[in-house]
LOFI-895040 format. One line per 3 residues: number of its first residue (from 1); their letters; for each residue x, y, z of C-alpha. Coordinates in steps of 0.25 Angstrom, whole numbers, plus 5000, padded with zeros to 4 digits. Last residue first. Example, Ala and Ser with C-alpha at 12.3 -4.5 7.8 and 13.67 -1.06 7.14 Angstrom:
REM residues 2
2) sa) 5055 4996 5029  5049 4982 5031
REM end
This chain:
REM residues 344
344) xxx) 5561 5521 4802  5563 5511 4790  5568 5522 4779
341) xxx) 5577 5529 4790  5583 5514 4793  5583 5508 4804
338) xxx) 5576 5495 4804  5587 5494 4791  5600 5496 4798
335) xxx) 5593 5485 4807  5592 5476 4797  5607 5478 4793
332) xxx) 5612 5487 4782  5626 5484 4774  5632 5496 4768
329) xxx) 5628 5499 4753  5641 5499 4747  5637 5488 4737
326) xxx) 5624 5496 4732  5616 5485 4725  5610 5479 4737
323) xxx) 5613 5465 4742  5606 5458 4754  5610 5446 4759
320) xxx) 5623 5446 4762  5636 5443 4751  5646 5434 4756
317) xxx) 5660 5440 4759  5660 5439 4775  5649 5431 4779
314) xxx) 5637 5436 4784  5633 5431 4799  5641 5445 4802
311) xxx) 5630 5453 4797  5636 5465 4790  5635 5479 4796
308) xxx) 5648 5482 4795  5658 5469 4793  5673 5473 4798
305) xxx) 5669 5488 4805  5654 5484 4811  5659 5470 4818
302) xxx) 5671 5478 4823  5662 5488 4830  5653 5479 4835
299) xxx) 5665 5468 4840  5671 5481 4848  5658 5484 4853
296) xxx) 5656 5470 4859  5670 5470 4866  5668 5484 4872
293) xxx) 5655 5477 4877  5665 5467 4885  5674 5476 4889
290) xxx) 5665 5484 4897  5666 5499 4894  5652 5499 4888
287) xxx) 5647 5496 4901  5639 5484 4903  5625 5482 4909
284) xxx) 5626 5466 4914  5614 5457 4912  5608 5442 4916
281) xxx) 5602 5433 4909  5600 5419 4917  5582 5424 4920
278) xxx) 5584 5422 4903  5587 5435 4894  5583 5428 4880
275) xxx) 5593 5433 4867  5585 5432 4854  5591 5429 4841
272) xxx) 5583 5431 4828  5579 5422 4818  5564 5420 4823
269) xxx) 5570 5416 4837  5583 5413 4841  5588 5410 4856
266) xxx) 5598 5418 4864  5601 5417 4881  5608 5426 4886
263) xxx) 5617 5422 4901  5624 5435 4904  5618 5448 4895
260) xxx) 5631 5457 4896  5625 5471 4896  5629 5485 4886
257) xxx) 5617 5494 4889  5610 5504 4878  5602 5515 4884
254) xxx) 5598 5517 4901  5585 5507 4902  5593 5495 4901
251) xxx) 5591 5488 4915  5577 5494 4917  5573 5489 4905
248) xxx) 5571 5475 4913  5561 5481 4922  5549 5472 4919
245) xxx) 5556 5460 4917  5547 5447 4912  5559 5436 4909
242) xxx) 5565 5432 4896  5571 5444 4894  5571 5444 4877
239) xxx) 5585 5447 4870  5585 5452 4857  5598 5454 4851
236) xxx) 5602 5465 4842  5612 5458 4832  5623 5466 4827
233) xxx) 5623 5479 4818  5615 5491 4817  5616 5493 4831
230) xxx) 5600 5496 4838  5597 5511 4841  5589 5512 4828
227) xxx) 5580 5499 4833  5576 5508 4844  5572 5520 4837
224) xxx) 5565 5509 4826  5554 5505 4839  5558 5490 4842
221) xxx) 5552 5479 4836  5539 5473 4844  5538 5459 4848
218) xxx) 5553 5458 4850  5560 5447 4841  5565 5455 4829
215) xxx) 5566 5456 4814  5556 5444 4813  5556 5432 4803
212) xxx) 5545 5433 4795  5534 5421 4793  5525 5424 4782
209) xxx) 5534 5431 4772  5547 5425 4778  5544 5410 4774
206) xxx) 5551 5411 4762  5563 5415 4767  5563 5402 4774
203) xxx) 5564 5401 4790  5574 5392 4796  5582 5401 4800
200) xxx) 5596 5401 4805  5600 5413 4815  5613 5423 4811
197) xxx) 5623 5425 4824  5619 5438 4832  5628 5447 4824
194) xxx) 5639 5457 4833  5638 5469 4841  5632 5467 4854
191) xxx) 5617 5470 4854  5606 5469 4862  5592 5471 4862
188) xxx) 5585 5467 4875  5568 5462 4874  5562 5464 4889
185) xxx) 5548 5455 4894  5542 5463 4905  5529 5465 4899
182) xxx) 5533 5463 4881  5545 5469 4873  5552 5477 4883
179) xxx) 5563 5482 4875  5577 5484 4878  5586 5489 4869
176) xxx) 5602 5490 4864  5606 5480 4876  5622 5481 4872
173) xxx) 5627 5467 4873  5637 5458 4882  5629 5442 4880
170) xxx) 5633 5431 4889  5627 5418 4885  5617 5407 4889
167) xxx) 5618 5397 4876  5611 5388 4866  5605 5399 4856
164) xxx) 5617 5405 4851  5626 5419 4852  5639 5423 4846
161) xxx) 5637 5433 4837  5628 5441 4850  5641 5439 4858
158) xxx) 5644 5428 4869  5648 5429 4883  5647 5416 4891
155) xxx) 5660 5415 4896  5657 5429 4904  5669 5440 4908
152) xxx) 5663 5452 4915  5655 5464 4911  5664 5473 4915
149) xxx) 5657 5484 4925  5667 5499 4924  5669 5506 4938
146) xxx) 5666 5520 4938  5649 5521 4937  5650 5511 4946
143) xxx) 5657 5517 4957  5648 5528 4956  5635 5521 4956
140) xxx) 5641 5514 4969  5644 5526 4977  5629 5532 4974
137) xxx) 5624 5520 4978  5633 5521 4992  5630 5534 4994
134) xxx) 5614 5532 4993  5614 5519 5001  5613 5526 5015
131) xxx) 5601 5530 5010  5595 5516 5007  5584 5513 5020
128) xxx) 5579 5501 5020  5575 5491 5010  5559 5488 5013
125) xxx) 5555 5484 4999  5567 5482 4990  5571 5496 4983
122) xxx) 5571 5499 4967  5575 5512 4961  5585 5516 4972
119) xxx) 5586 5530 4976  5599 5534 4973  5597 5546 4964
116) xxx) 5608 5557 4960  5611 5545 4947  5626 5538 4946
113) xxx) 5617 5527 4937  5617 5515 4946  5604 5517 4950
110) xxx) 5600 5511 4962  5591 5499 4968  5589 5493 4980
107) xxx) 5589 5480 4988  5583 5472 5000  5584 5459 5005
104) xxx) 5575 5451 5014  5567 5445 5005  5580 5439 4995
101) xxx) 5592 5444 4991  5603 5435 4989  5617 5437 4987
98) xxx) 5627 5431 4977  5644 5428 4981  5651 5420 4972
95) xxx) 5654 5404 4973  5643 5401 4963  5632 5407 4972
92) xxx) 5637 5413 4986  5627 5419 4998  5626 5434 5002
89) xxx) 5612 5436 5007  5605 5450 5003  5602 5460 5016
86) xxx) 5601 5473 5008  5604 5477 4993  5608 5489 4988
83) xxx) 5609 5489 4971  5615 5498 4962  5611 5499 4947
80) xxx) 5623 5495 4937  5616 5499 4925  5601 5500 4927
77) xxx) 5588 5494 4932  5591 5484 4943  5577 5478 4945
74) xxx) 5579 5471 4960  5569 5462 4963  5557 5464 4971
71) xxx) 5547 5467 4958  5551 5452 4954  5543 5448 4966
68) xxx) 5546 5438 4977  5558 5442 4977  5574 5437 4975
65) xxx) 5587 5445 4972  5601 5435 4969  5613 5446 4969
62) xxx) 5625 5442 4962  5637 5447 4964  5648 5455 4956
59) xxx) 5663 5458 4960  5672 5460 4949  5666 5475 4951
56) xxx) 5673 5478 4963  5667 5481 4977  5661 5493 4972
53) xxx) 5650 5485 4969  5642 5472 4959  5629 5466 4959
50) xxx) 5624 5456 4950  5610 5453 4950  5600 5441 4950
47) xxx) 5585 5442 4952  5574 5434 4958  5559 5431 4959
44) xxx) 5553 5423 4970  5544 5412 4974  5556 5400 4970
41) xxx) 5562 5398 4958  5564 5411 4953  5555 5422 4946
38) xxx) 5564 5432 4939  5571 5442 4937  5581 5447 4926
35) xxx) 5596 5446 4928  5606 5458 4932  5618 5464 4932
32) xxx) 5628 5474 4938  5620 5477 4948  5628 5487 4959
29) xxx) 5630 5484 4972  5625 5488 4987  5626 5477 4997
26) xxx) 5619 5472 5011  5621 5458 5017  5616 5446 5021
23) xxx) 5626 5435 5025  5628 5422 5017  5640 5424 5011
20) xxx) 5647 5439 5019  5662 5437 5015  5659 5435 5000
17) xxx) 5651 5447 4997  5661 5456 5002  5664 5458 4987
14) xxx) 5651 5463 4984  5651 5473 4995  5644 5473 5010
11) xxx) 5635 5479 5018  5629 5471 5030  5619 5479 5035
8) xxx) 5615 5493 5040  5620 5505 5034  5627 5509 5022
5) xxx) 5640 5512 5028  5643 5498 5024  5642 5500 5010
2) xx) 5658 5504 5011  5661 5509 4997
REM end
């Protein structure tokens, strides 16, 4: 694809990025993924993406956006949206290429859906004409519709069984809901497969009668058709954005997405885990063709054939708490029960 038929400026791809350090330059490219903004040190508020092109998908580089309102951000709101961007500074960060877009720059927003419409949903004040853009948005979305996105290797990836309280990690998950549970503040629900590990409590049974435990951490449970959509085995992970976002449902709105979450934080709270979404999270939409998702399906779908619908904090062998008279009675998890006909 040669932007440089795109008119005036200085056009170029993510791979040229290392021969043009510290010069101002154009670009067209594709977010691939993104972190919450947020007010930064100094006046401003700022933004961090990941952009990639036809230049080869190995390639990625992060895009740092400043303004001195968070309305002037860019708000990508779907998979693999495209964004143009003008007269952003190349520099180097870690020994990798990054650019900077500050008061002078400009950017737009497309759909990345292979849609008759290119009219971007977002635009920087006084960005100049983009019809010359049309052909090479429409290019891109169907490149991208072809080329399959890997989620990338990370030392830091961990599944919902293996998760603690100590450390950032990397979580890949199917985000099942997202609900806004107060102004601006977004709740996730994920889910990868297997048992968040079983929490100590220091509560005593006896206790329970004044002081219950609760069944969830959101203010308000979630309607019974959306709790029917849920697996019936495996944790469903909260995970609270820890930062007022107003469009954050944006990123989610089109069904059930598969995501690496990079640097998740967890912590516990009244029994149940809780993962936080800090200004470090950052997110990935995955396609179910990525070997890392096919990975977690795999463990799923093994999980359910050697031990069904049995915790697997209980031990092989041992009898489970709750015993009923009918020995081929399947066992039922909680969410089996919210479920059920006689509950709805």
């Amino acid at each position: 694809m040669n932007r440089r038929r795109l008119g005036a400026g200085n056009w170029v791809t993510v791979a040229e990025t290392p021969h043009h350090l510290k010069k101002t330059v154009d670009m067209l490219g594709i977010v691939v993924e993104a972190g919450v903004p947020h007010k930064s040190r100094g006046p401003d508020y700022c933004v961090i993406l990941k952009i990639i092109d036809d230049s080869g998908t190995d390639r990625e580089l992060t895009v740092n956006f400043f303004n001195r309102t968070i309305d002037g951000l860019p708000h990508p709101r779907g998979h693999l949206d495209i964004i143009l961007l003008r007269d952003v500074r190349i520099g180097i960060h870690n020994q990798s290429p990054c650019a900077s877009f500050f008061k002078t720059s400009y950017f737009a927003l497309f759909d990345g859906r292979d849609v008759p419409d290119c009219t971007p949903y977002q635009l920087s004040p006084g960005i100049r004409s983009l019809q010359s853009a049309e052909k090479f948005v429409r290019d891109l979305r169907l490149w991208s519709s072809t080329t399959r996105f890997d989620a990338g290797v990370s030392n830091y990836a961990l599944r919902l069984a293996d998760i603690n309280t100590m450390d950032f990690f990397d979580l890949v998950c199917k985000v099942l809901h997202v609900s806004e549970v107060s102004d601006g503040n977004w709740m996730l629900f994920v889910w990868d497969g297997t048992d968040a590990p079983p929490i100590s409590l220091s509560t005593e049974i006896a206790d329970d009668e004044w002081n219950s435990l609760p069944l969830h951490i959101e203010p308000v449970s979630l309607p019974r058709h959306v709790l029917h959509e849920f697996p019936r085995v495996g944790t469903i992970l909260r995970v609270l954005v820890d930062e007022k976002y107003e469009s954050f449902g944006f990123h989610f709105q089109h069904g059930d997405k598969w995501v690496r979450l990079r640097n998740l934080m967890c912590k516990t709270e009244s029994g149940l885990w809780k993962g936080i979404f800090t200004l470090e999270t950052k997110f990935r939409l995955l396609s179910e063709q990525d070997n890392s998702v096919k990975d977690r399906l795999r463990v799923g779908h093994d999980r359910l054939s050697e031990q069904g619908r049995i915790p697997s904090a209980v031990i092989p062998g041992h009898d489970v708490l709750t015993v009923v008279g009918n020995e081929d009675a399947d066992f039922t998890t909680l969410l089996d029960l919210l479920c059920s006909p006689l509950n709805m």
